[in-house]
PAVOKE-103571 format. One record per residue (C-alpha): residue in one letter; chain; y negated, z negated, x. Coordinates in Angstrom, 3 decimals, padded with zeros to 6 digits. Each point is the difference from the previous one (the first is absolute). Layout:
<pts>
residuo=A	cadena=A	north=Y	up=Z	east=X
...
</pts>
This chain:
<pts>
residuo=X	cadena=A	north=-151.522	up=-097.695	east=-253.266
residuo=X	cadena=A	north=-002.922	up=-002.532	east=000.106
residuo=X	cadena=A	north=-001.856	up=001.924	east=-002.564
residuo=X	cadena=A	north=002.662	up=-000.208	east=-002.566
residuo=X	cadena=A	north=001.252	up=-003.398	east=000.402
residuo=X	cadena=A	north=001.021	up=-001.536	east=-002.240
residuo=X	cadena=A	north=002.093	up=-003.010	east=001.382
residuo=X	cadena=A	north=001.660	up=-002.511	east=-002.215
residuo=X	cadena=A	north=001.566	up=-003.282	east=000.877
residuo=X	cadena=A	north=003.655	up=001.522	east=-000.542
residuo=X	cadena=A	north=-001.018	up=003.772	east=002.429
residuo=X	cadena=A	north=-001.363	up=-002.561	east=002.889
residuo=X	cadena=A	north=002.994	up=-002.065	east=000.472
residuo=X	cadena=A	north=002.550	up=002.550	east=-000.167
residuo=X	cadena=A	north=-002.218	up=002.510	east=002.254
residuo=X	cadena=A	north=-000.574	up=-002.764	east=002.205
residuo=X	cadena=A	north=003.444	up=-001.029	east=000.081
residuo=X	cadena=A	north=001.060	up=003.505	east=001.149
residuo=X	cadena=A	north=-003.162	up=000.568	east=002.485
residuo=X	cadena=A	north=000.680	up=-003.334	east=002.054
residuo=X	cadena=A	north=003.571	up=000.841	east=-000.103
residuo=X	cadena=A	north=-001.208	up=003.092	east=001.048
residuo=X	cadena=A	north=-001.880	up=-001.481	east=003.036
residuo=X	cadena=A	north=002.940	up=-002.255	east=000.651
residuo=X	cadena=A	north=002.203	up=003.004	east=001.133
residuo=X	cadena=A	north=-002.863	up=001.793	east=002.251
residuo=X	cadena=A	north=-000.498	up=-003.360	east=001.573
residuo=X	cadena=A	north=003.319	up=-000.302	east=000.790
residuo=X	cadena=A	north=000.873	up=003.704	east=001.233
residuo=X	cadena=A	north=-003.549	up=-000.170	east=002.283
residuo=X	cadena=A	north=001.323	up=-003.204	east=001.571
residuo=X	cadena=A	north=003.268	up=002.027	east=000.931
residuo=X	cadena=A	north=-001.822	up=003.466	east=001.142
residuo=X	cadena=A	north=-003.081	up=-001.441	east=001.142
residuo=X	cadena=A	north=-003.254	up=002.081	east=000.112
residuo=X	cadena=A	north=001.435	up=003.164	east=000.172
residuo=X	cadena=A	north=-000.506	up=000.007	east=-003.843
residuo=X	cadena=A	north=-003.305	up=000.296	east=000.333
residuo=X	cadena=A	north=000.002	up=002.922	east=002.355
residuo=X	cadena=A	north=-001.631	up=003.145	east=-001.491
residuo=X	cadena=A	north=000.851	up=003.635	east=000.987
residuo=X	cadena=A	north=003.111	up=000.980	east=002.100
residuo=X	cadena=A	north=003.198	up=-002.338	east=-001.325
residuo=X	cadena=A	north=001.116	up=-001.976	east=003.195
residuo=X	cadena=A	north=002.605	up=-003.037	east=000.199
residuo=X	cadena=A	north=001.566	up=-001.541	east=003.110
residuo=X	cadena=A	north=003.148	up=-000.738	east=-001.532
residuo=X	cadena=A	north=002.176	up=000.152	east=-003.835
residuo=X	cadena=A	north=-001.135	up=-003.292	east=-001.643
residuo=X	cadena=A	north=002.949	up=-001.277	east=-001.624
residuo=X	cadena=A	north=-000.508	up=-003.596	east=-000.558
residuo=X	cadena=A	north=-001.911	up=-002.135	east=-002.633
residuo=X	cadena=A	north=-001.091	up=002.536	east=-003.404
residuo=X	cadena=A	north=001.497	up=002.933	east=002.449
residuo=X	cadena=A	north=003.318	up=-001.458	east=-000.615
residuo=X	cadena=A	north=-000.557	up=000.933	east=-003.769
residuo=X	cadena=A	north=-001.802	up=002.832	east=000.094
residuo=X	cadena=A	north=-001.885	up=002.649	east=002.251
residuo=X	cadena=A	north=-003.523	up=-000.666	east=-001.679
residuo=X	cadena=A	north=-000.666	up=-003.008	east=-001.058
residuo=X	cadena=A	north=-003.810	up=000.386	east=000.914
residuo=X	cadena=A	north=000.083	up=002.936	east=-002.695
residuo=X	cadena=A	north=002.306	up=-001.728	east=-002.323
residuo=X	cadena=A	north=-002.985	up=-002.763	east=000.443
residuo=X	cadena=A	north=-002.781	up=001.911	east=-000.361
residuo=X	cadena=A	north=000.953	up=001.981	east=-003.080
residuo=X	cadena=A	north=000.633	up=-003.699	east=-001.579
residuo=X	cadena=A	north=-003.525	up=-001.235	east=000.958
residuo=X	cadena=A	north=-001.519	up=003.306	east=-001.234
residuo=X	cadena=A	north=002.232	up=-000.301	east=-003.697
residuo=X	cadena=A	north=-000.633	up=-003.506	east=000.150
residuo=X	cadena=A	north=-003.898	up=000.070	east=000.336
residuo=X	cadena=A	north=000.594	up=002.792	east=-003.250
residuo=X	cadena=A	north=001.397	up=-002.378	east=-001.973
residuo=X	cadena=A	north=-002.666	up=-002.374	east=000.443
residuo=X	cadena=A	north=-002.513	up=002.151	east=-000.480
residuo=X	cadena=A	north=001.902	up=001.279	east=-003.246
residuo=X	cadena=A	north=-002.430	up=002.963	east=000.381
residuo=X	cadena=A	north=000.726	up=002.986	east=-002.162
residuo=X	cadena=A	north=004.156	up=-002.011	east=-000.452
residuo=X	cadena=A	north=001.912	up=001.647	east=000.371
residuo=X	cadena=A	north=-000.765	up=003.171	east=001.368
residuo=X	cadena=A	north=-002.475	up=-001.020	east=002.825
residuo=X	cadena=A	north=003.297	up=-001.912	east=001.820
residuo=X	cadena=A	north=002.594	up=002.683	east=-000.304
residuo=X	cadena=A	north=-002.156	up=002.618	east=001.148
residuo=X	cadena=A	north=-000.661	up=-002.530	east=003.492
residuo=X	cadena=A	north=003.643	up=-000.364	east=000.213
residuo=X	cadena=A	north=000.599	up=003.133	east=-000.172
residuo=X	cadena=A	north=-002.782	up=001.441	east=002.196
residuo=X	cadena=A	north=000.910	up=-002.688	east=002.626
residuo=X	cadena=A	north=003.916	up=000.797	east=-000.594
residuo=X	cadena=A	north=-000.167	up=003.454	east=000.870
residuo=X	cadena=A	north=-002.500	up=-000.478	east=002.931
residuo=X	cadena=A	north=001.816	up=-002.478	east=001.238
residuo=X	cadena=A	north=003.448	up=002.328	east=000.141
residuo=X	cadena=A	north=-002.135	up=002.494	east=001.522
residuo=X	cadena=A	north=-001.144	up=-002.249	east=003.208
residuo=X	cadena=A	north=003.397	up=-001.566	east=-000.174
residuo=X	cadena=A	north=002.073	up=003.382	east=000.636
residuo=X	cadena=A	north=-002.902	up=000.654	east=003.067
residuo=X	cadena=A	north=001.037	up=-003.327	east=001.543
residuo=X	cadena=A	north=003.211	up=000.334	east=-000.468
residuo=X	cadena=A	north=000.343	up=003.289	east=001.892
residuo=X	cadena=A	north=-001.326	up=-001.381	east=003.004
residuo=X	cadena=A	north=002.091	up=-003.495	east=000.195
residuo=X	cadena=A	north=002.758	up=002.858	east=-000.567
residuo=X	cadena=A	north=-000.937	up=001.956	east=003.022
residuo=X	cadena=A	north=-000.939	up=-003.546	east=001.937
residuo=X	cadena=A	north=002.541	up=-002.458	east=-000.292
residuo=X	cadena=A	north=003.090	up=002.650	east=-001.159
residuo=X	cadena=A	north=002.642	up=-001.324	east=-000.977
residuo=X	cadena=A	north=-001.100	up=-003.750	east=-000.226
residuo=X	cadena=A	north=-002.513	up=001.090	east=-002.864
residuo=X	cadena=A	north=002.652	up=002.441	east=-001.503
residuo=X	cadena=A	north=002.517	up=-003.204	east=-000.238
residuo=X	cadena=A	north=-003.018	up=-002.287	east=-001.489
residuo=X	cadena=A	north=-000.366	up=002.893	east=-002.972
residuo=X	cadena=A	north=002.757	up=000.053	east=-000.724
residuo=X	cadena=A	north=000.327	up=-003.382	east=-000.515
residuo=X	cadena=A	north=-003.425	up=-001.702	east=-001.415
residuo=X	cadena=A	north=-001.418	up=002.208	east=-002.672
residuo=X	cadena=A	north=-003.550	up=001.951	east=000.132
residuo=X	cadena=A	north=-001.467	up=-002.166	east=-003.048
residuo=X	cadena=A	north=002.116	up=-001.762	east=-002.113
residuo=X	cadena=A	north=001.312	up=-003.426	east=001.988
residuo=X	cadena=A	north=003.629	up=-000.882	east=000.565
residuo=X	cadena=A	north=001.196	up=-002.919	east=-001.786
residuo=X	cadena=A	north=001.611	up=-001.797	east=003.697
residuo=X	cadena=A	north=-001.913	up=000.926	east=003.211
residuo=X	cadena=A	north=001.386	up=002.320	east=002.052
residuo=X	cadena=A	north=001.526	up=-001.850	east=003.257
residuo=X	cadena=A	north=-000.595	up=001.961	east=003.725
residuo=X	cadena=A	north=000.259	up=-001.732	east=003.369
residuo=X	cadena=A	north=-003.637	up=001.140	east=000.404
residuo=X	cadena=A	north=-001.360	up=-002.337	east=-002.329
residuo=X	cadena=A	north=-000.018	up=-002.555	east=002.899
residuo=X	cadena=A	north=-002.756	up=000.405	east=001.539
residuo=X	cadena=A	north=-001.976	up=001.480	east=-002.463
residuo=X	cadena=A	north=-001.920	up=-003.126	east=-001.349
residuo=X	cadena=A	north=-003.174	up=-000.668	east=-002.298
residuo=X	cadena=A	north=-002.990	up=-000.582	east=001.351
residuo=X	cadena=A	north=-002.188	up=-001.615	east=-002.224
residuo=X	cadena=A	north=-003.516	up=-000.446	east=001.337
residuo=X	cadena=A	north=000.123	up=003.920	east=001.043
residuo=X	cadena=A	north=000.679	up=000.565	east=-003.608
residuo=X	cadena=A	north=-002.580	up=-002.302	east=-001.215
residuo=X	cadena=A	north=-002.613	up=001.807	east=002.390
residuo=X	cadena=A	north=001.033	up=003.324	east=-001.327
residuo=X	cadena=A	north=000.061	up=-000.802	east=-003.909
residuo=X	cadena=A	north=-003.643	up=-002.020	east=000.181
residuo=X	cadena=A	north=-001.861	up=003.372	east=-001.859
residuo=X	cadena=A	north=003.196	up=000.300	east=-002.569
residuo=X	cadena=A	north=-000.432	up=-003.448	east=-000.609
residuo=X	cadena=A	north=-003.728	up=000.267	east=000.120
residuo=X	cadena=A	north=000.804	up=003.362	east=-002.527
residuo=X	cadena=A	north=002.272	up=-002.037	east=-002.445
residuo=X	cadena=A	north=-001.986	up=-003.486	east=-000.431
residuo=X	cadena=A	north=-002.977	up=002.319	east=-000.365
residuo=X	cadena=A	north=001.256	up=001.951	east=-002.847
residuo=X	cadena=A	north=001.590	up=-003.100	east=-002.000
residuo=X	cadena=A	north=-003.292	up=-001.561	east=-000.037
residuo=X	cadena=A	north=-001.367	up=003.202	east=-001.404
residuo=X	cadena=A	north=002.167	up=-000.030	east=-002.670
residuo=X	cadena=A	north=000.171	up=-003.405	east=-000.692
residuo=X	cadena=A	north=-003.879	up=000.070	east=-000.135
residuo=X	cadena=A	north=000.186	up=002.924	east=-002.963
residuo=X	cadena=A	north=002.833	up=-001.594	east=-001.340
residuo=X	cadena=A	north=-001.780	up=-003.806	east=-000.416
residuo=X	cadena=A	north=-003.520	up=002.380	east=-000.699
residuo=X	cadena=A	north=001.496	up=001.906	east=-002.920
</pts>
């Protein structure tokens, strides 16, 4: 993507736009599950998150990342537009592939309280009006944790807009 940049003022807002928009949701859903996003290997959860982004959707950390990804594309207007759909469609399908994994086992661990949540939040796509469950109580954001946990994303992100705003000024 670097190697065929070839940013313009118009490609770095709007991919900008979308990747910190993009960041915005993974901030918030990691402040509601906590740093069991970060866990690699076996899928493991302590209980259905339903409250904050959950309350719209199932996956707003993929929802997120797939925006950052696109939205980095678009700034890099690198091989436009082919070099973006491809990404969103690699990470589309890979993320529908993990997805369905996790979803079997919050099936077979929380039963009928994750059945009810499908049902009701979509997998991708978010609800216009949260979805409302006595749950959502206690379930509350915790900030710094999320902060601690998104440091390298952030690190990632800031990293690659100076990158491209550096070819971009450069060219």
């Amino acid at each position: 993507m670097v190697l065929f940049a070839k940013p313009t003022w118009e490609t770095m807002a709007v991919g900008a736009v979308i990747a910190l928009c993009g960041e915005a949701m993974r901030f918030w859903g990691v402040a509601y599950a906590g740093s069991l996003t970060r866990v690699t290997g076996s899928v493991g959860a302590p209980e259905v998150v339903v409250a904050g982004p959950y309350a719209y959707t199932r996956n707003p950390l993929y929802i997120g990342n797939i925006m950052m990804y696109t939205g980095v594309g678009i700034m890099a207007n690198a091989l436009a537009p082919w070099l973006v759909i491809v990404t969103f469609i690699y990470f589309a399908v890979q993320y529908s592939m993990i997805v369905s994994l996790e979803e079997e086992f919050l099936e077979k661990e929380f039963d009928d309280e994750y059945l009810q949540f499908k049902k009701v939040v979509p997998r991708f796509f978010p609800r216009l009006a949260p979805n409302r469950v006595p749950a959502q109580e206690h379930q509350k954001p915790n900030w710094a944790e999320a902060f601690h946990s998104e440091r390298r994303t952030f690190q990632a992100i800031l990293i690659m807009m100076v990158l491209l705003v550096a070819i971009w000024y450069w060219r």
